[in-house]
N, C-alpha and C positions, 0 to 999 in steps of 0.2 A: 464720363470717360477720362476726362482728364484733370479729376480729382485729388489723385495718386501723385501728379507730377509736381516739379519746382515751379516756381512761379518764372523762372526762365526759359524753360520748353514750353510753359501755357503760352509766354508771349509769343515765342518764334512760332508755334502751333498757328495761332492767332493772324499774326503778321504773314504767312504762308498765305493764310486764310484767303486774306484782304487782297493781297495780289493775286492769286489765281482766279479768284472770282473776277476782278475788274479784266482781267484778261482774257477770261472765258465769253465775258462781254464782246471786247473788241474784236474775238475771233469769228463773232456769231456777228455781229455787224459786216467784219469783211466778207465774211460767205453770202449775207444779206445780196452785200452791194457786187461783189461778185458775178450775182446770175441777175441782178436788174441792168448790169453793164456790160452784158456780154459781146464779144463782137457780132455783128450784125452779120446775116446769112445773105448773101449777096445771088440775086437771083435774076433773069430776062428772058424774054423771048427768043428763040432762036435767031442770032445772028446780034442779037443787041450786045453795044458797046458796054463793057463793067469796065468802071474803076481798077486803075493801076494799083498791084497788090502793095498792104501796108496803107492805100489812103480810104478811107471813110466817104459815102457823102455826106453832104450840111458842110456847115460849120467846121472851119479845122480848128479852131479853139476846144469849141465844145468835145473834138473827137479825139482830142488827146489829154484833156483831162480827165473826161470819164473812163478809156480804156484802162482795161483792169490789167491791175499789176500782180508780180508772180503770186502767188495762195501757197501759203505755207502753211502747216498744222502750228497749233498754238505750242505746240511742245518744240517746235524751233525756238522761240524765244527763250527759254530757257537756257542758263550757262552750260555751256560744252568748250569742245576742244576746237582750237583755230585752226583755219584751212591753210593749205602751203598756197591755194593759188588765190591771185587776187582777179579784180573784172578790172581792170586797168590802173595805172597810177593813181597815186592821192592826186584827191581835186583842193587847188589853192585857193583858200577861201579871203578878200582883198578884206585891209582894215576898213572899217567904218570913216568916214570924215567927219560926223558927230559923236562924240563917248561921254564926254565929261559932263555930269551933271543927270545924265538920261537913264532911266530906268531899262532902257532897251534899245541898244545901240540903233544908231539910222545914219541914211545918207551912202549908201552902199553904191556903188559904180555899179554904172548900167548893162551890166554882162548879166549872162547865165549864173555865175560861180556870184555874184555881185547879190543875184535873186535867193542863193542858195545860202548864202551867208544870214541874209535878212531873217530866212526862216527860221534858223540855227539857234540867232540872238533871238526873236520872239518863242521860241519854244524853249528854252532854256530859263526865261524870264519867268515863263508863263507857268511851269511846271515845280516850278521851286516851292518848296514847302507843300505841295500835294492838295490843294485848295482850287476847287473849279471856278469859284469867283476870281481868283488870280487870273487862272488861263482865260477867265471871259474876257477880265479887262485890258491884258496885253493885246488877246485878239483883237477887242475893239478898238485898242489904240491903232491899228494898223490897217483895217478891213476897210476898203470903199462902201459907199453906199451900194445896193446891190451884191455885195456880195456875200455865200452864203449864210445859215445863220452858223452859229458857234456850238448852238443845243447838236447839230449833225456834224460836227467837227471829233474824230477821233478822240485827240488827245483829251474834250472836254468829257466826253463817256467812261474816258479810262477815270478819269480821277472823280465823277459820282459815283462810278460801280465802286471805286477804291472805296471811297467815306462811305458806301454805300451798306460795303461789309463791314466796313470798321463799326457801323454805329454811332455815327461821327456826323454830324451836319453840315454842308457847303459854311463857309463863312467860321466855324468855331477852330478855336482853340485845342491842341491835345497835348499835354504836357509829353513829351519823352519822344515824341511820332517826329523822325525827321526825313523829308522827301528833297530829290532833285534830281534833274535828266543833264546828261552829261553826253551831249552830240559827240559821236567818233566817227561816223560815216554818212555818206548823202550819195546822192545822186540827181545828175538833170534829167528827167524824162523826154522832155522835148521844149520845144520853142517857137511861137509862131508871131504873128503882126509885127514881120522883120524884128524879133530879141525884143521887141517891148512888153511880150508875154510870155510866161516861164513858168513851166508848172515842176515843181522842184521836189526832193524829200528826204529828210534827215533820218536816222536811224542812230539810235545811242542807249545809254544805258539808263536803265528808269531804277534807281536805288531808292530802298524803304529801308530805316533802323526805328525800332520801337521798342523804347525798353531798356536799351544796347542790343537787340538783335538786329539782324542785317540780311537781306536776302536783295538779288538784283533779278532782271530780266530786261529782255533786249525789246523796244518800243519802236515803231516808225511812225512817221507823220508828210503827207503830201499836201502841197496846198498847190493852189494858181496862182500867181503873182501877175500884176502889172505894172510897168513902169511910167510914173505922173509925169517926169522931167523931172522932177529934184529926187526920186525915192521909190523905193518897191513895199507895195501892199497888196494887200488879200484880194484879187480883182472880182468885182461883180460877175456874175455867170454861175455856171452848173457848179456841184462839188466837185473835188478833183477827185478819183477815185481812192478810195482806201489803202495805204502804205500796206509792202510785206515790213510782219514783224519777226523778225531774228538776232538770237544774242551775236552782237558788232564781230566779223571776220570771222564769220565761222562759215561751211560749204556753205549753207543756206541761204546764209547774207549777198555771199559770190555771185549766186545763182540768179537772188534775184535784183544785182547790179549794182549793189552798193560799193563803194569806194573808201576808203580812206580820205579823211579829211587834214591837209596841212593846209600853213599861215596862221594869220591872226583874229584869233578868236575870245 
């Protein structure tokens, strides 16, 4: 079928390829985890006390990192036109107090936006050049013991299914293949063990060129954070539920609460 063509529609053909497939992945994983997190159907005897609406029993840890976040068709992530309205102002994300010399900035103040930043610089690290042993090993630079594995981590699904279509192996080489995620929006989902837990989530632009061809789509990623005293990591516990993915400031993105990212990053 594509015979006929220049060897620069083969490749953009191709490069199409590879990202729709790894995202067809991530969309069939969020639907996955979607109905296995569904909120819980709250039931009693007549006259029994329920639960004030919006709280979960158990665990309030565990109850807001599993609840699922908004479901968008995979076709949102895709570049479109930006919304006039926003879900609140940019979130100020603070400088790091470690940079020089670190593969992945650290030492982030102990706020929310502190938690949100941390995630920002490990995902940006992590997905640079399009290699899932990268994003294992940033992840592992930062994950507590207990917490969960990386193989169930979004972002590391998106970039096997990626090399997965490419025909490309974890770990190899691809002459002309250049990846990197470029964080423009986050959001704090919630906060619980008085701000020493923060389940956070970036939203940004996942660009592929191969070739010289170039195509982008809009990626998110949620994690759990917790704060040791010196620094925010991957905290032990449940996954946090699967990010919406939408290409950055579009309705979709609005909708499902992402912001604008300023400061230093």
């Amino acid at each position: 079928m594509t015979g006929n063509l220049d060897p620069r529609m083969q490749a953009r053909i191709r490069l199409l390829a590879m990202v729709f497939v790894a995202l067809a992945a991530i969309a069939a994983f969020v639907v996955i985890a979607h109905n296995r997190t569904a909120p819980v159907t709250l039931s009693g005897p007549p006259g029994a006390a329920l639960p004030n609406p919006g709280q979960l029993p158990g665990d309030p840890e565990t109850a807001l990192a599993t609840r699922p976040m908004t479901w968008l068709p995979a076709e949102a992530a895709q570049p479109h036109p930006q919304s006039p309205r926003t879900a609140g102002p940019p979130i100020v994300l603070p400088p790091p107090s470690q940079r020089a010399g670190r593969w992945i900035p650290d030492s982030f103040p102990p706020t929310a936006e502190g938690a949100l930043a941390q995630l920002a610089a490990l995902n940006q690290a992590g997905l640079s050049g399009g290699d899932p042993e990268t994003y294992d090993r940033a992840y592992a630079q930062l994950a507590l013991q207990g917490a969960p594995s990386v193989a169930e981590a979004g972002l590391h699904v998106l970039l096997r299914e990626f090399r997965k279509a490419a025909g490309v192996a974890a770990g190899e080489i691809t002459d002309g293949l250049t990846v990197r995620y470029e964080v423009t929006h986050g959001l704090i989902k919630g906060t619980a063990d008085q701000g020493h837990y923060v389940v956070a989530c970036t939203l940004g632009q996942f660009s592929v060129d191969y070739q010289g061809q170039g195509t982008s789509v809009g990626v998110g990623d949620c994690q759990a954070l917790r704060w040791t005293g010196s620094s925010w990591r991957i905290s032990p516990g449940p996954r946090a539920a699967y990010a919406s993915s939408a290409w950055p400031g579009t309705d979709e993105s609005v909708d499902a609460g992402y912001r604008a990212l300023g400061g230093a990053r």
